[in-house]
C-alpha positions as semicolon CSV with decimal commas, in nm:
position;residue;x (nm);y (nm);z (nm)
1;X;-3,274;-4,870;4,390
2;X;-3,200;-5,149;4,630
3;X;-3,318;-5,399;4,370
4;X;-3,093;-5,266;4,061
5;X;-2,826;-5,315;4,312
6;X;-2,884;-5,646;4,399
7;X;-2,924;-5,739;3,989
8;X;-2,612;-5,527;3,949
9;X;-2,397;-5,736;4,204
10;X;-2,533;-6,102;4,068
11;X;-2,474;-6,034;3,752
12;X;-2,113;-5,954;3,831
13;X;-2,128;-6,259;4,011
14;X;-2,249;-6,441;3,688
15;X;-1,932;-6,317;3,485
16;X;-1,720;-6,465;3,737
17;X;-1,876;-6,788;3,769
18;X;-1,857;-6,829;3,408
19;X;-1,539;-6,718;3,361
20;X;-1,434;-6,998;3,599
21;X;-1,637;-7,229;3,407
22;X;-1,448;-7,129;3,111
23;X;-1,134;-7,155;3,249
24;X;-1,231;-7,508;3,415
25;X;-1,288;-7,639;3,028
26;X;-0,907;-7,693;2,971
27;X;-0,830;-7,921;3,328
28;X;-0,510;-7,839;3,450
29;X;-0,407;-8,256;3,410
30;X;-0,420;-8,206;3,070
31;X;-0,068;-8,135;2,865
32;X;-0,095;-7,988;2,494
33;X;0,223;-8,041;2,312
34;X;0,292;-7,900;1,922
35;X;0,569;-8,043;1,722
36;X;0,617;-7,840;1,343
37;X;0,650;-8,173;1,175
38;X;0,728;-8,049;0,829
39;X;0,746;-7,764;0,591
40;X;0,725;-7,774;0,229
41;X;0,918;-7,665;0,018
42;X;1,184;-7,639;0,249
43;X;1,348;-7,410;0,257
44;X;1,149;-7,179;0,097
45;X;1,148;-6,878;-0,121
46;X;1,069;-6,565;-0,142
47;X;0,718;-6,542;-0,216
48;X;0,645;-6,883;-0,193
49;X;0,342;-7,027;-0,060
50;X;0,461;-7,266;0,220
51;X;0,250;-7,590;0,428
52;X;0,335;-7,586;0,785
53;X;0,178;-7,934;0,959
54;X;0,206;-7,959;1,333
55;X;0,134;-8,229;1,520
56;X;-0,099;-8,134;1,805
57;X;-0,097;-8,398;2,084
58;X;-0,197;-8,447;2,492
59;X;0,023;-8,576;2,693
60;X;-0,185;-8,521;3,036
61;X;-0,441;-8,744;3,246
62;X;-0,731;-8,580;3,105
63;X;-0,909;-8,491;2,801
64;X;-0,855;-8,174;2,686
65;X;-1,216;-8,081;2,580
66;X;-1,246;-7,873;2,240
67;X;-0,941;-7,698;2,130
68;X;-0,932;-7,424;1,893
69;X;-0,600;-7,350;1,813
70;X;-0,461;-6,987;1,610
71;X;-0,117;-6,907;1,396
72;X;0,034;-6,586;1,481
73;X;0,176;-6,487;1,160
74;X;0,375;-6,182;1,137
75;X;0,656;-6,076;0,901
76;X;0,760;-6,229;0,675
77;X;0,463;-6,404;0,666
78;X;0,112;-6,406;0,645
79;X;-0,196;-6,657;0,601
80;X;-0,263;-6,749;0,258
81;X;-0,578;-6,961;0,235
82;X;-0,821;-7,061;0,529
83;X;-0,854;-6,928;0,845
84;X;-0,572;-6,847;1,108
85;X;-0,840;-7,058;1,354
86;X;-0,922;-7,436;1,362
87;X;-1,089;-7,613;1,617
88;X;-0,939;-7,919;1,624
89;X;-1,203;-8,078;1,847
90;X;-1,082;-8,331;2,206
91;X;-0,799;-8,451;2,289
92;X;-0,777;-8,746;2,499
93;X;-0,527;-8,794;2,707
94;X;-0,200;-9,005;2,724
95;X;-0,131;-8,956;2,387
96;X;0,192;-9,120;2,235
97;X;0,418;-9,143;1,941
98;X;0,167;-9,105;1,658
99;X;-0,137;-9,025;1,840
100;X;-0,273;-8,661;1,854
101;X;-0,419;-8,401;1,545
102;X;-0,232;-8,280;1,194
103;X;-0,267;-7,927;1,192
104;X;-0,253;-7,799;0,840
105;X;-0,165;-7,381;0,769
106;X;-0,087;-7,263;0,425
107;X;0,123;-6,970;0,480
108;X;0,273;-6,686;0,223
109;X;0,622;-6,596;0,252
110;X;0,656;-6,179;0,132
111;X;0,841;-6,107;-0,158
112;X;1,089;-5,915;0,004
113;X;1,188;-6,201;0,262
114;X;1,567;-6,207;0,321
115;X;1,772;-6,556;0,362
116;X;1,785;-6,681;0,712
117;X;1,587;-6,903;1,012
118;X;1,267;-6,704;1,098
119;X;0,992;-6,850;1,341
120;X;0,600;-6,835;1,340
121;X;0,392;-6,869;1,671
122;X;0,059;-7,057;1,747
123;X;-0,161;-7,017;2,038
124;X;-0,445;-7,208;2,180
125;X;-0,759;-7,180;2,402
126;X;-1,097;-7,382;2,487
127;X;-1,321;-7,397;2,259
128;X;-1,593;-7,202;2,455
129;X;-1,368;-6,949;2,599
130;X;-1,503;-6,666;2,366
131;X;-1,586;-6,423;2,578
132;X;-1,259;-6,327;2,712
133;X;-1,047;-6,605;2,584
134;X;-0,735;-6,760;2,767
135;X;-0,463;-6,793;2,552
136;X;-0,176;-7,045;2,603
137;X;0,134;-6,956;2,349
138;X;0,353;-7,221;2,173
139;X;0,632;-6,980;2,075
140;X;0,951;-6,993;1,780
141;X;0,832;-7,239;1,546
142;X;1,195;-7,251;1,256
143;X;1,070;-7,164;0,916
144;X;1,393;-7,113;0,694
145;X;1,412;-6,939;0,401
146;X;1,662;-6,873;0,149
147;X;1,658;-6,638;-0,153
148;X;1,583;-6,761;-0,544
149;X;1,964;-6,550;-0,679
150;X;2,247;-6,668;-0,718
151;X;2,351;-6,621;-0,386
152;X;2,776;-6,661;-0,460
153;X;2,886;-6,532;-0,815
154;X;3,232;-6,424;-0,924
155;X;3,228;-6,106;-1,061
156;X;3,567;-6,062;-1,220
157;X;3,879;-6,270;-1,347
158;X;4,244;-6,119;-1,400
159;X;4,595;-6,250;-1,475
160;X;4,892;-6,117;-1,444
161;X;5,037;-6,128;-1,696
162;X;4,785;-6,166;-1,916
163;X;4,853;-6,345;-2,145
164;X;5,109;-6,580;-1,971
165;X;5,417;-6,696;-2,142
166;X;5,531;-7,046;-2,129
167;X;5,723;-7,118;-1,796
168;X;5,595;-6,764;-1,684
169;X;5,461;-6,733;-1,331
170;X;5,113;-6,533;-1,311
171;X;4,898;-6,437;-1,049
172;X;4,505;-6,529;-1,121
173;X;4,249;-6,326;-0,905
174;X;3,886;-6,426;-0,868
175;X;3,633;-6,137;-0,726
176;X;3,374;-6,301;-0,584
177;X;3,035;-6,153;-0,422
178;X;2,826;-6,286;-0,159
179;X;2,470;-6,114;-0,385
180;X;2,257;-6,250;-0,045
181;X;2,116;-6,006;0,236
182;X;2,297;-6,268;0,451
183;X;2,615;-6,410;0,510
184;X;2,726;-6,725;0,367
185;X;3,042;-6,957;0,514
186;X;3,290;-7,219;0,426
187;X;3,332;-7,043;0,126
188;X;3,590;-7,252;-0,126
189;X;3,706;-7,251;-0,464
190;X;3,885;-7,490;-0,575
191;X;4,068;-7,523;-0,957
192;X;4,062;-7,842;-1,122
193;X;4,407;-7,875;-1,291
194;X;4,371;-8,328;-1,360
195;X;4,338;-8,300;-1,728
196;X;4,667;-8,340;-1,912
197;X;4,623;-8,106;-2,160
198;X;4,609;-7,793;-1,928
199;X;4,929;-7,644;-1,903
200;X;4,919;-7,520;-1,608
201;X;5,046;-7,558;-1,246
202;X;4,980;-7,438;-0,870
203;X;5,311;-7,248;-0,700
204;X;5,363;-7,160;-0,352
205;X;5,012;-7,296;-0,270
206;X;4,760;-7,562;-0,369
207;X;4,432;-7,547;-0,580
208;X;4,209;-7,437;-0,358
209;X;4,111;-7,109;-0,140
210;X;3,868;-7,085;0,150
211;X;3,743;-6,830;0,380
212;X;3,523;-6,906;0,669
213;X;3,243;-6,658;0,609
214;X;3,158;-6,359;0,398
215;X;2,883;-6,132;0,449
216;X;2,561;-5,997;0,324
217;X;2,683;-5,809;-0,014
218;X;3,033;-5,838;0,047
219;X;3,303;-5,924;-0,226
220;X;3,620;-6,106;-0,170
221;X;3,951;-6,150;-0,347
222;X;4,083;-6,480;-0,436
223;X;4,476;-6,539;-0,557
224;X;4,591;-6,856;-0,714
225;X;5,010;-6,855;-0,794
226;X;4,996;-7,077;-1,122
227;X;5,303;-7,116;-1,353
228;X;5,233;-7,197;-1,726
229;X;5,465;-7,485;-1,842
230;X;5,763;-7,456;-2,020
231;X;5,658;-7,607;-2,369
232;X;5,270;-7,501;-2,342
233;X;5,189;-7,412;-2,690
234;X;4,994;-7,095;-2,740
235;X;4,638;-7,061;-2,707
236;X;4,314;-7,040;-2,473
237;X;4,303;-7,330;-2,203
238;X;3,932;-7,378;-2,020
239;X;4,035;-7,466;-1,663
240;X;3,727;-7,632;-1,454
241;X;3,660;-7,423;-1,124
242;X;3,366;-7,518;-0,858
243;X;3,266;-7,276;-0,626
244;X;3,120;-7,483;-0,312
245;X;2,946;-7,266;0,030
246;X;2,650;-7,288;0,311
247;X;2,373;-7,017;0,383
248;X;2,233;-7,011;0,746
249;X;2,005;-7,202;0,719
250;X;2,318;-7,487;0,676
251;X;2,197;-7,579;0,301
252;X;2,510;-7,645;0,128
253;X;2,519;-7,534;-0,257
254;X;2,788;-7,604;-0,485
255;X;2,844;-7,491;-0,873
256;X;3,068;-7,591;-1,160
257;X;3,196;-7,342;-1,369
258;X;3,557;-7,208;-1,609
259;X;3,813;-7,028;-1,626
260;X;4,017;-6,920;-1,948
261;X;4,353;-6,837;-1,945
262;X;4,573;-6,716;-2,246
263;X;4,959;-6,867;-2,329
264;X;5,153;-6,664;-2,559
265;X;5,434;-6,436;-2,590
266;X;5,497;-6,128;-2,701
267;X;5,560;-6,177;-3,099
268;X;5,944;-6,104;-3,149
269;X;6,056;-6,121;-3,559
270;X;6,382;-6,121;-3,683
271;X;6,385;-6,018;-4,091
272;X;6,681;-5,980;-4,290
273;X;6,857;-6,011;-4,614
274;X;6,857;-6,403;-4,674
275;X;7,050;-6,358;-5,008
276;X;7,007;-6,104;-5,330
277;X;7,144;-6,089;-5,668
278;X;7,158;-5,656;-5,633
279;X;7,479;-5,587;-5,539
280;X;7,526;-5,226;-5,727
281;X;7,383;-4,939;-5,752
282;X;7,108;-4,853;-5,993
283;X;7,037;-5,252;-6,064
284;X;6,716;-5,449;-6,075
285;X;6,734;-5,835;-5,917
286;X;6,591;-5,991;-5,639
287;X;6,604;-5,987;-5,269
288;X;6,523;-6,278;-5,053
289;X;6,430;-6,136;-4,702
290;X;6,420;-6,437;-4,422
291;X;6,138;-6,370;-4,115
292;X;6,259;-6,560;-3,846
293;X;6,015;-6,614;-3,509
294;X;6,234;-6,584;-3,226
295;X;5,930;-6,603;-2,954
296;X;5,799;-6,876;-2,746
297;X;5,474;-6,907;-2,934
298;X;5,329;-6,952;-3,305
299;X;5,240;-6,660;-3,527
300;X;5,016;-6,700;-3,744
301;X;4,821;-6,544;-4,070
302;X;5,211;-6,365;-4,178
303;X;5,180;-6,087;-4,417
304;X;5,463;-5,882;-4,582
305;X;5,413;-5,623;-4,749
306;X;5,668;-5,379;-4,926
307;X;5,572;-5,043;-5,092
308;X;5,785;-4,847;-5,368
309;X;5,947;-4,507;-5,260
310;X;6,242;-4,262;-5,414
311;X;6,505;-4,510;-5,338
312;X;6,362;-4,840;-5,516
313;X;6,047;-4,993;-5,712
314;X;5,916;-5,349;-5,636
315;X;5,864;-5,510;-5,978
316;X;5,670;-5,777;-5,817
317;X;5,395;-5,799;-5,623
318;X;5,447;-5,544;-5,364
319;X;5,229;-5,777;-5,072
320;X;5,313;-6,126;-5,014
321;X;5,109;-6,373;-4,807
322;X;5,357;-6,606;-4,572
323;X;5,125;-6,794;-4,336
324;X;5,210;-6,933;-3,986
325;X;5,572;-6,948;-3,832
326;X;5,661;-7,226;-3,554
327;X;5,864;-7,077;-3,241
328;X;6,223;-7,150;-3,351
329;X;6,180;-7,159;-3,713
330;X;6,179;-6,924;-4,046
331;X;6,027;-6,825;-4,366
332;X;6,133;-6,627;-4,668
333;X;5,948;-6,396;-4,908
334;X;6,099;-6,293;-5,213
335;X;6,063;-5,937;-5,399
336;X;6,206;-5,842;-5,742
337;X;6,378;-5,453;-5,715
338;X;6,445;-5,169;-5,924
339;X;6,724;-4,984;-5,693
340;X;6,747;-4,613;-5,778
341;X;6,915;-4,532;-5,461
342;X;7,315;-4,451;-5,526
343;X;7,362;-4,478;-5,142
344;X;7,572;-4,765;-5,038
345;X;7,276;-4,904;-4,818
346;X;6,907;-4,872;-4,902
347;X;6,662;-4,923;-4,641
348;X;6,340;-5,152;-4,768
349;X;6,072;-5,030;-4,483
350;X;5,885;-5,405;-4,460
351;X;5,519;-5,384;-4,336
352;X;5,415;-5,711;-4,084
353;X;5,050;-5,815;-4,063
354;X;4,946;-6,140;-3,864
355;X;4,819;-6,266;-3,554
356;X;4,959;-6,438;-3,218
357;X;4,815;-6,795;-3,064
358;X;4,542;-6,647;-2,928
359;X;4,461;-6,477;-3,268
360;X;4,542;-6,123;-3,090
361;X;4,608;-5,857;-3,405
362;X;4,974;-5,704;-3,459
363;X;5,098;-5,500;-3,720
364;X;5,446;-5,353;-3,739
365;X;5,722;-5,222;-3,951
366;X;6,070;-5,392;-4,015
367;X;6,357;-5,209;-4,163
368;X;6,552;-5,461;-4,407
369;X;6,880;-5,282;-4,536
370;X;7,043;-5,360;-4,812
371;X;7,409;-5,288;-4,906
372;X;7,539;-5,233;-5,204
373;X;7,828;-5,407;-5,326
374;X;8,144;-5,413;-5,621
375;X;8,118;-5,751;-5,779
376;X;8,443;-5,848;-5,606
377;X;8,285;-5,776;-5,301
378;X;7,953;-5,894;-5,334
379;X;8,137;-6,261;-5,411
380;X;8,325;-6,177;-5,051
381;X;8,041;-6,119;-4,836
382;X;7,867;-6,421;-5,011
383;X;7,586;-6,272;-5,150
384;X;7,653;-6,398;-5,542
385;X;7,794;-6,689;-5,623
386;X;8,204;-6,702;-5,703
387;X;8,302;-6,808;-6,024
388;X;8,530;-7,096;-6,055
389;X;8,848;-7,067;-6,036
390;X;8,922;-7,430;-6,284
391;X;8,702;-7,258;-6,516
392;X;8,878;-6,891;-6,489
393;X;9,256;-7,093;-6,582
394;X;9,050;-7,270;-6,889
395;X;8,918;-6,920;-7,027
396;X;9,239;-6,849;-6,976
397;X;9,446;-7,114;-7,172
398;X;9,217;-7,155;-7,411
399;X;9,283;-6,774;-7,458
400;X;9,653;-6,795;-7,465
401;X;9,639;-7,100;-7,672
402;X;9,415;-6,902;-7,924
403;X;9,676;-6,626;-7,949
404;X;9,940;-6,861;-7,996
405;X;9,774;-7,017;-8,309
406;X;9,674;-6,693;-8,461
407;X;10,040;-6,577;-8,374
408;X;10,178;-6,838;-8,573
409;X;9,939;-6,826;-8,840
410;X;10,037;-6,461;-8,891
411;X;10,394;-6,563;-8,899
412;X;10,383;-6,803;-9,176
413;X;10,183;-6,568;-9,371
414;X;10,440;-6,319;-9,375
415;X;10,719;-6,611;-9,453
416;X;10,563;-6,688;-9,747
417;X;10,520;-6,344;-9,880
418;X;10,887;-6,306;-9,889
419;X;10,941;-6,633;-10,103
């Protein structure tokens, strides 16, 4: 009994002593400094496989004696190849600038890693301290990551109006979304209005919009006053936009893209009776009908088209191609009519076909009337031509004179009898 307690007490004894030995292998003159002295890529994805290199160095008296030295992975990341131990052997001491040991780790960043600045751990002990190691932790090594989306997009354009009519103010919004599971800031967008031949101006503001920081899935509304010039002709303009912003890491990303706005106005024709040759009732002639374009902005592709009823029949063809009308200016189409009306106006229901600037489909119906008119009257309002009045007083003398001669004739036929 006495001796198993004297084995009992030196063996307890023995762990001590060689726990001090153990502990005695790292001096305390020595000084173990790690420096994360790159990562690649950086920053890094989701999913990617990432090499962390730390420079291991001793900037004590001593010599360090073998080192093994451990990453502490934890989420998001993990080891991917190799062991999460190295033993980097001795390190002498006074080490400087360059001197010291690359420590190489390749490490997996998880799939579902979010954008931001996370940090990775390494420890370090002697190389014989196995028993019941001694750990000394390096702590909050940066690793940034960012995510592979888009991380801005805009998600909607509107104008109002839409489209915009020359010299026409309009409000343009922009929805943009932050798609990140982190915020983003110095958020701009900025219009790029340089080239000549868009039509367009900024009002009551400039051409750009900023906001200092928008947050993980959050979506933001952007307004730009713009006024459409005067004498823009109609059509679809391409307007270059960039859309500039940092993550937090402080990567700055920046991307080109368009906007399209719409000019033209809402179609306004005029269409009446240019002139006409039917000026009673129950005639056939022709009516000239003029289609004027009173709106700010070309229509194109014109087609009228006229269809028989009860009150008339169109002898000709009964649809007419026109073609394209300036702003300001007119065409005519003509249509030969069989009027069976015996009203005193007759209304020609005229269908419209055609398209605006930005090739937008209209259709509509014009009511042309058409009064009927005496001949006396119909030379009144203009709509036949008067006869000449010089060549009225010749029909005339020429019929007197003609009376006159046959008069006389007569007369000196019956004189000549009586002899």
């Amino acid at each position: 009994m006495y001796n198993k307690t004297i084995k009992s007490i030196i063996a307890f004894i023995s762990v001590f002593v060689l726990a001090g030995i153990v502990f005695a292998a790292i001096p305390d003159a020595t000084q173990i400094k790690a420096t994360l002295i790159s990562q690649e890529p950086d920053p890094s994805n989701p999913g990617d496989v990432i090499d962390l290199r730390f420079k291991i160095g001793n900037t004590g008296s001593a010599a360090s004696g073998d080192i093994v030295f451990e990453i502490i992975p934890e989420y998001p990341f993990s080891v991917y190849r190799g062991s999460a131990q190295q033993n980097i052997g001795s390190l002498q001491g006074y080490q400087k600038d360059d001197e010291g040991v690359i420590l190489l780790y390749k490490i997996k960043v998880d799939e579902s890693a979010v954008e931001g600045e996370e940090t990775i751990d390494l420890r370090y002990r002697a190389a014989d301290d196995t028993v019941n190691p001694s750990w000394v932790y390096l702590e909050d090594f940066p690793v940034r990551i960012r995510t592979r989306d888009i991380v801005v997009s805009i998600t909607s354009i509107t104008s109002s109006p839409d489209p915009i009519p020359p010299g026409t103010d309009s409000e343009v919004s922009f929805k943009v979304k932050n798609n990140a599971d982190s915020l983003v800031r110095d958020l701009k967008i900025r219009l790029d209005m340089n080239d000549e031949t868009v039509p367009f101006a900024p009002t009551q503001s400039t051409t750009e919009r900023s906001l200092y920081q928008l947050g993980a899935k959050e979506e933001v509304t952007f307004i730009f006053n713009l006024i459409a010039e005067p004498n823009a002709d109609g059509g679809v303009y391409k307007i270059p936009l960039t859309i500039s912003y940092s993550d937090e890491t402080g990567a700055s990303y920046s991307k080109e893209d368009i906007l399209s706005l719409k000019v033209a106005s809402s179609p306004d024709i005029l269409a009446t009776v240019d002139s006409t040759d039917i000026y009673s009732k129950k005639k056939s002639g022709e009516a000239v009908i003029k289609l004027v374009n009173r709106g700010l902005t070309e229509i194109k592709l014109l087609t009228a088209k006229l269809e028989s009823n009860d009150d008339f029949e169109v002898l000709s063809q009964e649809e007419v191609y026109v073609g394209n009308i300036d702003s300001d200016d007119y065409e005519t189409v003509d249509f030969t009519l069989d009027i069976k009306s015996k009203e005193a106006v007759v209304s020609l229901p005229l269908e419209l076909s055609y398209r605006d600037s930005t090739n937008k489909e209209f259709k509509q119906e014009k009511i042309v009337y058409l009064r009927m008119f005496s001949a006396s009257d119909a030379e009144k309002a203009g709509l036949v031509e008067q006869k000449s009045t010089g060549v009225t007083i010749m029909f005339l003398i020429v019929a007197v004179g003609l009376g006159i001669y046959f008069w006389r004739r007569r007369k000196k036929k019956k004189a000549a009898k009586k002899q």
